[in-house]
C-alpha positions as CSV (number, residue, x, y, z in Angstrom):
1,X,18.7,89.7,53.0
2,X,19.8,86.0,54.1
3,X,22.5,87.4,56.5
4,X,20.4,89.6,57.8
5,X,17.6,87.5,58.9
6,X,20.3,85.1,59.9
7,X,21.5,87.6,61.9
8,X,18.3,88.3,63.6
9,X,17.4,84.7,64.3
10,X,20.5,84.6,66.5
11,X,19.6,88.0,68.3
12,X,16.4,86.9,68.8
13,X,17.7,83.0,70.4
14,X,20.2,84.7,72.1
15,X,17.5,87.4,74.1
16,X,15.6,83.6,74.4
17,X,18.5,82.3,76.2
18,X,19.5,85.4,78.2
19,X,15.8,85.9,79.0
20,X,15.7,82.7,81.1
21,X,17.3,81.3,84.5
22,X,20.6,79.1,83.9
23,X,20.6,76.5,86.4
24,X,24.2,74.5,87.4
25,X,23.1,70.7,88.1
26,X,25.8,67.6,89.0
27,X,25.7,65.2,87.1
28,X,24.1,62.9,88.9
29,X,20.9,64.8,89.6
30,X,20.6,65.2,85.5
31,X,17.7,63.0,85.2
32,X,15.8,64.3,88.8
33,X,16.3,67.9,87.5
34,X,14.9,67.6,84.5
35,X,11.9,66.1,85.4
36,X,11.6,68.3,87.9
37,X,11.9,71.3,85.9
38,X,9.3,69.9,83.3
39,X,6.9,69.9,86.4
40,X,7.9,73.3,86.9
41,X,7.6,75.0,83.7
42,X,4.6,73.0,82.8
43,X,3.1,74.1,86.3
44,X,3.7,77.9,86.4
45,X,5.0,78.5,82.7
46,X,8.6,79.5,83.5
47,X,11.2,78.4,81.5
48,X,14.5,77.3,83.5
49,X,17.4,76.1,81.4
50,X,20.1,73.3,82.9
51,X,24.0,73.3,82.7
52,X,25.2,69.6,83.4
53,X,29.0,69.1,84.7
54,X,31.2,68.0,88.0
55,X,30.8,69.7,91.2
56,X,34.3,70.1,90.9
57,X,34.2,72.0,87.0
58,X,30.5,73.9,87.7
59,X,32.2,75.2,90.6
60,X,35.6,76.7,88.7
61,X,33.3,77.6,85.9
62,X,31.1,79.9,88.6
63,X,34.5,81.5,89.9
64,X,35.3,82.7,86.3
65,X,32.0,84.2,86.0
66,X,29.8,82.1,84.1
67,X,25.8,83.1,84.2
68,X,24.9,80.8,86.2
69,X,21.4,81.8,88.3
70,X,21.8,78.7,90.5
71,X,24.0,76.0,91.7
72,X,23.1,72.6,92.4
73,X,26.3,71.2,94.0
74,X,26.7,67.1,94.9
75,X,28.6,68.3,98.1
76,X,28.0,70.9,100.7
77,X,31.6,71.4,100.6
78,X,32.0,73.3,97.3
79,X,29.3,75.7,98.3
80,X,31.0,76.4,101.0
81,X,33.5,77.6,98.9
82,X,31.8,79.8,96.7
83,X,30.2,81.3,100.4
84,X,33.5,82.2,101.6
85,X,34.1,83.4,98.1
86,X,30.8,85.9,98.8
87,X,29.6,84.5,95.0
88,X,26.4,83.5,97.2
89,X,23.1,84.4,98.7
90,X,23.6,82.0,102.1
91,X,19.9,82.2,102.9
92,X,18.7,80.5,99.9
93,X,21.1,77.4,100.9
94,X,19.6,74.2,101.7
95,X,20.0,70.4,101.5
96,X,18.0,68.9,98.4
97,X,19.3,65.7,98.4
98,X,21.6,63.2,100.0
99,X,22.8,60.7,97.4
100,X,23.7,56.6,97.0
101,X,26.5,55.0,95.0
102,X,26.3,51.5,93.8
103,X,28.8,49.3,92.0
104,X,27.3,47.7,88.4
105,X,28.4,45.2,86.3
106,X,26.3,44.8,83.5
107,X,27.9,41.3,82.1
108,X,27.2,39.7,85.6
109,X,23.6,37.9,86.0
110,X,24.0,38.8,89.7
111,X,26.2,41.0,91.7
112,X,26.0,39.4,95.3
113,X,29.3,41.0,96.6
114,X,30.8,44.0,94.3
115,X,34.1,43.9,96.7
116,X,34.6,40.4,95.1
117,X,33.3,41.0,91.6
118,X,35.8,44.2,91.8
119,X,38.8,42.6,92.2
120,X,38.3,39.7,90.4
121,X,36.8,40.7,86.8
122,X,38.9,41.0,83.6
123,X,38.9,44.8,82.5
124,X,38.2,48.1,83.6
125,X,36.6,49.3,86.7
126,X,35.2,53.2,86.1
127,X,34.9,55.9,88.9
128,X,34.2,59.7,89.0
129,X,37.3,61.9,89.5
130,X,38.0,62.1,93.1
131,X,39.5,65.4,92.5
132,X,36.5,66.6,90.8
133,X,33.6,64.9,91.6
134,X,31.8,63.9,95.4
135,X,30.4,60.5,93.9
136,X,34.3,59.7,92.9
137,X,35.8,60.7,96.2
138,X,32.7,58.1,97.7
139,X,33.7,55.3,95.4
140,X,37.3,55.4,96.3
141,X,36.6,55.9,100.1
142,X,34.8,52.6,99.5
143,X,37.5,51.3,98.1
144,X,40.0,52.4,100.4
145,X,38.1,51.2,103.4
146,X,37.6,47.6,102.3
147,X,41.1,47.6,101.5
148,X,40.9,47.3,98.0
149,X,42.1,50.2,96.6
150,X,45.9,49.1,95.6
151,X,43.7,46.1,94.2
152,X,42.2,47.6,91.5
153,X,44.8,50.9,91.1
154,X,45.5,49.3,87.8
155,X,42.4,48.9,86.2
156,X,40.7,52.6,87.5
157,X,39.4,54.7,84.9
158,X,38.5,57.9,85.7
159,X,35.7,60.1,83.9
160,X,35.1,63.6,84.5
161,X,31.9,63.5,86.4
162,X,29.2,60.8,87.0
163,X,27.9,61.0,83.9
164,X,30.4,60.3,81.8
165,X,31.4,57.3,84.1
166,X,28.1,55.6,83.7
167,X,28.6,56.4,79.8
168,X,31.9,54.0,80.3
169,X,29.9,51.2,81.5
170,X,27.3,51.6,79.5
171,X,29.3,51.2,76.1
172,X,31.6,48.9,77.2
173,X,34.7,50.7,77.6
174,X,34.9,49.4,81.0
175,X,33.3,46.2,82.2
176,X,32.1,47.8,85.8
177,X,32.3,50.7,87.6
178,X,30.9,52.8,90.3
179,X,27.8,55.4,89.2
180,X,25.1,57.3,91.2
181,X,22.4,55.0,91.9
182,X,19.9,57.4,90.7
183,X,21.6,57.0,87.2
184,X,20.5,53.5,87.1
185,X,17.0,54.2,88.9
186,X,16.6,56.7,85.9
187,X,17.7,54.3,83.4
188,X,15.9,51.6,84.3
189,X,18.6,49.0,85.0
190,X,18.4,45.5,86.0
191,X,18.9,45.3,89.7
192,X,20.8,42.6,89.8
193,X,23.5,43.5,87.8
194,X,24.6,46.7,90.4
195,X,24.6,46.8,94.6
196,X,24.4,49.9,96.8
197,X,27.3,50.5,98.7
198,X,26.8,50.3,102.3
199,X,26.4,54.1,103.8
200,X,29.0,53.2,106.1
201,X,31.5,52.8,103.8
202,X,31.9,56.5,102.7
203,X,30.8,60.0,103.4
204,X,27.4,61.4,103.2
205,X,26.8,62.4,99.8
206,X,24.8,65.7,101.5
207,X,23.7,67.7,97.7
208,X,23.3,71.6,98.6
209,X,22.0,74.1,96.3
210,X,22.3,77.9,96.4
211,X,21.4,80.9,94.7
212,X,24.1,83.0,93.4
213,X,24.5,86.7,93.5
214,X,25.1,87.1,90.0
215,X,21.8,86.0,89.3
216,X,19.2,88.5,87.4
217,X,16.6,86.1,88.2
218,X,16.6,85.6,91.8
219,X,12.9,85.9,92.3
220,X,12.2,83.2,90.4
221,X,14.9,81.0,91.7
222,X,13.1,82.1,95.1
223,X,10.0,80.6,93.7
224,X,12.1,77.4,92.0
225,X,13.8,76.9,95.3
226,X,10.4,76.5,97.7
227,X,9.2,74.4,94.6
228,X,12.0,72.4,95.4
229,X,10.6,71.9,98.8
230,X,7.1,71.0,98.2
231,X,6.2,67.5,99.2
232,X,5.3,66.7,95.6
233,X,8.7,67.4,94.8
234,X,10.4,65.4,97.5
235,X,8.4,62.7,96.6
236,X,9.9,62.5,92.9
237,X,13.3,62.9,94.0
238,X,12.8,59.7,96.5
239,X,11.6,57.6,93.6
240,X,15.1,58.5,91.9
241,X,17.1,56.9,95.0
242,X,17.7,59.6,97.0
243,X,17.0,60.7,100.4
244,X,15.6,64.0,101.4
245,X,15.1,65.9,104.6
246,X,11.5,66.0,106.0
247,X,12.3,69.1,107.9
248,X,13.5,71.4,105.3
């Protein structure tokens, strides 16, 4: 009798699960997203569900079919890809964001110039993967611009996405770093112990999302994504750093 209503406890959470959208967010749009989906659900009773990761790892994770309803990418280059792939319903794709990076050093009372701090602080200096994640290919451009790239070669630690960047600087495994500045927005950090990167000195971080056509809820990701457009929204993702498009 145990098994068996064990049993059904995970048929029953696993129709919960299956019965609900599965949305692919970048890391560094984890804390915007959620909030944004609280809104949502708490506005028109729909219950979306979030899948945190790299652009970079979301993406090969959507090539070898993972149920993904959505994508929230932190690049308009990777949903490219998955267009060309024909994974993708191209009218649904739009802009959502265009992201900051900043350099933090949480030791330092006040960071007045990150290209000095950078290059002369004792201890690790954490980025994104370039490879895998938009933010990380920003933070070296940086870099690389300011010549200071072979200057710091040696003390680069690289985590998997944003996320687990920030989590390097946060518990001390590396003494500064470069993290979405709507991770620190989110978290409440003291801003004097992180600048923003000037624009110029990478790429746009331009975020695209799509719907893909795997999807067995694309109404509701219809609904979700003109959500996503609705002043209101905007609105909360400016207060996380961001910028959005007024015309979209």
């Amino acid at each position: 009798m145990k098994f068996f209503t064990a049993c059904l406890f995970i048929f029953i959470s696993n129709l919960s699960i299956e019965a609900s959208p599965l949305i692919a967010v970048a890391s560094n749009f984890s804390h915007t997203m959620k909030e944004i989906v609280k809104l949502y659900e708490r506005e028109h009773g729909v219950q979306l569900q979030i899948s945190l990761g790299s652009t970079g790892s979301l993406y090969s994770q959507i090539r070898n079919g993972a149920p993904f309803d959505a994508f929230f990418s932190a690049d308009t280059s990777t949903v490219e890809k998955l267009s060309a792939d024909k994974l993708t319903i191209d009218s649904s794709r739009f802009t959502y964001a265009s992201g900051k990076i900043a350099f933090i050093c949480p030791s330092c009372k006040r960071v007045e110039n990150w290209k000095d701090v950078a290059t002369s602080l004792k201890g690790k200096v954490a980025i994104a993967n370039p490879k895998l994640a938009p933010y990380g290919r920003a933070a070296k451009q940086a870099l690389v611009k300011n010549d200071l790239f072979n200057d710091v070669t040696s003390k680069l630690v690289y985590g998997n996405n944003i996320g687990s960047t920030y989590q390097y600087i946060r518990t001390g495994n590396s003494s500064s770093g470069f993290v979405a500045k709507s991770l620190l927005i989110a978290d409440k950090v003291d801003t004097n112990t992180y600048q923003e990167i000037s624009e110029g000195d990478y790429d746009p971080i331009e975020q695209e999302c799509i719907i893909l056509k795997r999807s067995k809820f694309k109404n509701e990701m219809k609904h979700f994504f003109i959500f996503l457009k609705s002043k209101k929204v905007k609105d909360m993702i400016k207060t996380f750093g961001y910028k959005v498009s007024e015309n979209v």
